[in-house]
Phi, psi and omega in degrees: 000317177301307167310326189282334189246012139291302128344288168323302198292329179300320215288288196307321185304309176336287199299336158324264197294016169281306185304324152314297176285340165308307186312324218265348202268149155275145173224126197249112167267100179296108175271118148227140214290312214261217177214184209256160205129309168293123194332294188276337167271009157270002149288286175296319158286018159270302174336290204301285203290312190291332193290330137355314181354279156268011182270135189251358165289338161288114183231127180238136195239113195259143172220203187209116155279329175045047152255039186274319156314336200194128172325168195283309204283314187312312209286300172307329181288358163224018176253334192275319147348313211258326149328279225282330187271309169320313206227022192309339192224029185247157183224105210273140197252307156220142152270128197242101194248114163276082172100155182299312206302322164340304165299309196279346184283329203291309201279329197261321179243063160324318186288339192292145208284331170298339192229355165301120186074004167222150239290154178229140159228133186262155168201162177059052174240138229229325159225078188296350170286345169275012208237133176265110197272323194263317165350291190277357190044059164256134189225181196164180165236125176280149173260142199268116166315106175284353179270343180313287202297320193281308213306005203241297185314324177300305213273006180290303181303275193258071206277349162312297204345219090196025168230121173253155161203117180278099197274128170195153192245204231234327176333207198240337179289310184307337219259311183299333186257356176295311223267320170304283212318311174302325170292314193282328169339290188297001198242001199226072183279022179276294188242145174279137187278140150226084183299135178246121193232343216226062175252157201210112201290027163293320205258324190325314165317304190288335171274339168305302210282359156271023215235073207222016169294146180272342137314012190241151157222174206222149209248112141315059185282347200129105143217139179284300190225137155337164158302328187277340188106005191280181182239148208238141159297082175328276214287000240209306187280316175316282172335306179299289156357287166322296165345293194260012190271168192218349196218162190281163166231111178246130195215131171280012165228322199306349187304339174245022186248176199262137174116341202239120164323291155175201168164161191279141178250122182229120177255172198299349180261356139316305184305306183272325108006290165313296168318292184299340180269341139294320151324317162290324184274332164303276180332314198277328216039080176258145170275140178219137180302326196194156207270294213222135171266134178270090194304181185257150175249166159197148196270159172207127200227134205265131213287326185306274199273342153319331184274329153311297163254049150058060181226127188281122169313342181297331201276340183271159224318261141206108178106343153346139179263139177228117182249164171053027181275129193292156175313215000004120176350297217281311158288338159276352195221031182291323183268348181287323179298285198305341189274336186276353176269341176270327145345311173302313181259004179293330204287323190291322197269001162275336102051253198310284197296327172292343207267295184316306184278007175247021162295303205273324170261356182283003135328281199291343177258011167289301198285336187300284197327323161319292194308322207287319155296283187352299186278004147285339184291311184268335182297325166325291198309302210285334209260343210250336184277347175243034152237353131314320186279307175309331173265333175281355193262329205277295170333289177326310186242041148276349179250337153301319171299318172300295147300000167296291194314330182241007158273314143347277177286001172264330182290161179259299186284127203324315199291305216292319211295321180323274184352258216312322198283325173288323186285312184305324176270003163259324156326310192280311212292301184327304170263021178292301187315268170343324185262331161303283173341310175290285186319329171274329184299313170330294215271331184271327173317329208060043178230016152302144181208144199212134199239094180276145143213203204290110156256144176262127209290317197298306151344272165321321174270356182278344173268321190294314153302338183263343171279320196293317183287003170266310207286326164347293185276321168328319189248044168058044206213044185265003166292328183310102160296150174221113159257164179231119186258082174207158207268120157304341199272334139306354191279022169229135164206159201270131189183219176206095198305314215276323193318298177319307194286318168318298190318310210279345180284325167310306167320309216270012203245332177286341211273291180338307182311296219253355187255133175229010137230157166089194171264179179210131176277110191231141160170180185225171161198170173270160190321332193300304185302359193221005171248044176255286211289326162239083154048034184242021174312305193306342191260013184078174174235033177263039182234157156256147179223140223238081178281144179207094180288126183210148148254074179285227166282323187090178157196161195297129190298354180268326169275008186293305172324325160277350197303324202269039174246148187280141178072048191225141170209126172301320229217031163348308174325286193301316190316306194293309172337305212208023163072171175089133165235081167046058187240325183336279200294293188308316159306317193293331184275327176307304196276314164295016152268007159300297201285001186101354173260187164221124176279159182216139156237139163247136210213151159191122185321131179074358169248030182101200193196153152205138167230139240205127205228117198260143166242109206292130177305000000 
């Protein structure tokens, strides 16, 4: 019972604080005057959603006026309808209104029931001083007139001048910074305003590029919309603008473009940051300091036309950007330089310290270097005495073996013929051993040598059936079929016929050995035909493959992998059974990486073996 009614109460505490916290979320309804897609309000609702981001007390509901496509009244006559129907049972904690048309819908239907009594904070208004700030319970951030700002920096700069032509279009922003421009004019009667309010990005090139008094320079504010009123691509008509001048241009968007001097930047995702943490500090009842925020600027300027009309970089602004500016050694390689210098002195003190320690060991590498000849000296010696001993032993008893041989067939009695018969066949295991032997001393020297030329496979392997059916009968296995598997069309290849023949006699000496029913399989074919069955697709398809099929004894497929190691037997038993010592195979492999091949086995206990020599076409 205690337990059940512990339970309840976490439950109810749970459902407390879900509600709670469901009360603690904000709902914010975000307006922006344009639509999206548009630079700067794709700036400013990156600004707006990042700072947002992460707050999960905050739900922000974005919407658009798209009022740069479609007039202001037009624009209000189907949003607030599309407002009342969207959000009819919803209730806004604040509003965040982007650009005047945004402000003047929000501020003009005060009474509508989503924004009556609640609180607005703006950004990207140009003139926030018309606006009843203290009335309205309005905070926000101004968009900073930039010709305002900049018109000092110009004439800092560039002190020829004494003409602007002022590029801005007819919107309410535009109209505003028209008005801005004619005030700093006026106060400065010296130099002339020439506003262009009516440009059309068919033309623009050609009117910019008529624009060649040398005394002039020409002001990038922003168009929006057209002479006809249609809406323009800003950054598109700035590019152009940059592009086609003939006189320098300073501009707050032309600034990252090719053709535009420079001029102070302040962007929309500034704006929109700023905007939402007043917006957060408004909601919370955080004290905010002003009414109205200044974002922060900064200039930025192309080092290229600076140099072009002979304006010294010293003169802008302080904490400024300077672009395209070439490099310097020092300023392009500053880190590579300081890493190769410190790279330089670890090195002289790895230096230093080496020369001190082999001052101090060269006694002990005197004597290592010694030692180390000697043991390349005996290794020599051992190498060279058991490829001497291995060729002196090999005459002898090639003639013992031989005369064993003819003797065999001459005595009549039967007892002698055993004898003679015991001697021969130990004479051959003997000089079997001696010629392995020889082959390995070769082979470790790196004084193996291989003669390739044009072999005939079909030749060789047609020799290659009649020693396996001889070795058959010798070890009594004449029940043992041997068959010959082989592609004609492949049968000429370039290589080293004794080598070749060596390799296939160690197979066919294993097949013999180890099968006491069923056949044994010799042939050659190219990989494509044999590399599903045995498994060789991974080696490509330039290869020949040089085979000895058997059903022997097998072997466990975990041990496959040792065979071709010297002194290796899988299969102690067989060892005893039926001789050899485990050189064979490892020679067949030493030597097809001679001739450019690779050996392979496939193996599986109690069916047999195929073993193999991939040979390069």
């Amino acid at each position: 019972m205690k337990m059940q009614f512990f339970f309840v109460a976490l439950f109810i505490v749970q459902q407390l604080f879900s509600i709670n916290a469901l009360s603690e979320q904000y709902k914010i309804l975000y307006i922006n005057s344009y639509h999206s897609g548009y630079s700067w309000t794709d700036d400013v609702t990156d600004g707006v959603s990042s700072h947002f981001s992460e707050r999960d007390s905050f739900l922000v509901h974005t919407e658009f006026l798209d009022g740069l496509r479609h007039p202001p009244d037009e624009a209000e006559a189907w949003f607030l309808p599309y407002l009342a129907q969207k959000y009819q049972n919803a209730r806004f904690d604040i509003i965040i209104a982007s650009d005047n048309s945004a402000l003047d819908l929000v501020l003009n239907n005060d009474q509508y029931f989503l924004f009556k009594e609640v609180p607005v904070i703006f950004c990207g208004i140009s003139n926030p001083e018309v606006y009843p700030l203290e009335e309205r319970d309005l905070y926000g951030v101004k968009e900073v007139d930039m010709f305002v700002a900049s018109f000092d920096i110009m004439r800092h700069l560039y002190p020829d001048f004494s003409k602007v032509y002022f590029l801005v279009d007819r919107t309410v922003t535009g109209s505003v910074y028209r008005s801005s421009a004619e005030e700093v004019i006026q106060r400065h009667p010296d130099y002339e305003l020439v506003v262009v309010d009516s440009v059309y990005y068919e033309t623009v090139d050609s009117l910019v590029r008529s624009f060649l008094e040398e005394d002039a320079v020409i002001f990038y504010q922003g168009i929006n919309l057209d002479g006809a009123g249609d809406p323009l691509d800003n950054m598109a008509m700035a590019r152009m603008v940059s592009e086609n001048a003939r006189i320098p241009v300073f501009s707050s968007y032309a600034i990252d473009m090719a053709g535009a001097l420079g001029g102070l930047f302040s962007s929309g995702f500034e704006h929109g940051v700023l905007c939402a943490q007043l917006a957060e500090k408004r909601v919370k009842g955080l004290p905010i300091d002003q009414r109205v925020h200044i974002p922060p600027m900064e200039g930025i300027f192309d080092y290229s036309k600076l140099m072009k009309y002979n304006i010294n970089p010293d003169l802008i602004p302080l904490g400024s950007q300077i672009r395209n500016k070439p490099e310097t050694i020092w300023s392009r390689y500053r880190n590579l330089i300081i890493g190769n210098l410190v790279v330089i002195g670890l090195l002289l003190l790895s230096v230093i310290l080496l020369i001190r320690y082999n001052a101090s060991q060269s006694k002990a590498k005197a004597l290592l270097e010694k030692a180390m000849e000697k043991a390349y000296e005996s290794d020599r010696i051992k190498g060279a005495f058991l490829a001497n001993v291995s060729h002196e032993l090999r005459t002898p008893l090639n003639a013992i073996c031989g005369f064993s041989e003819l003797v065999k067939v001459e005595l009549e009695d039967s007892q002698l013929s055993e004898y003679v018969e015991v001697i021969h066949k130990n004479s051959d295991l003997l000089a079997r051993l001696v010629n392995d032997l020889l082959d390995i001393s070769l082979i470790d020297a790196d004084a193996m040598v291989v003669n390739k030329r044009n072999t005939n496979l079909e030749v060789l392997f047609a020799s290659l059936l009649q020693q396996a059916q001889s070795a058959l009968k010798i070890k009594g296995k004449d029940h043992i079929s041997v068959e010959l598997k082989i592609n004609s069309d492949y049968k000429n290849v370039s290589t080293d016929e004794f080598r070749v023949c060596q390799i296939m006699l160690n197979y066919i000496g294993n097949a013999v050995k180890y099968t006491e029913t069923g056949k044994i399989v010799i042939g050659f074919d190219h990989i494509s035909t044999l590399a599903n069955d045995l498994d060789l697709a991974h080696y490509g398809s330039s290869y020949l493959v040089l085979f000895v099929k058997d059903t022997g004894i097998g072997i466990d497929p975990e041990n496959t992998p040792l065979v071709f190691e010297r002194f290796r037997s899988v299969d102690s038993k067989y060892v005893s059974q039926h001789g050899g010592f485990g050189l064979g195979l490892n020679i067949s492999k030493n030597l097809a990486e001679l001739l450019g091949g690779e050996v392979f086995v496939r193996s599986e206990k109690g069916k047999g073996s195929v073993f193999g020599v991939l040979l390069p076409l």
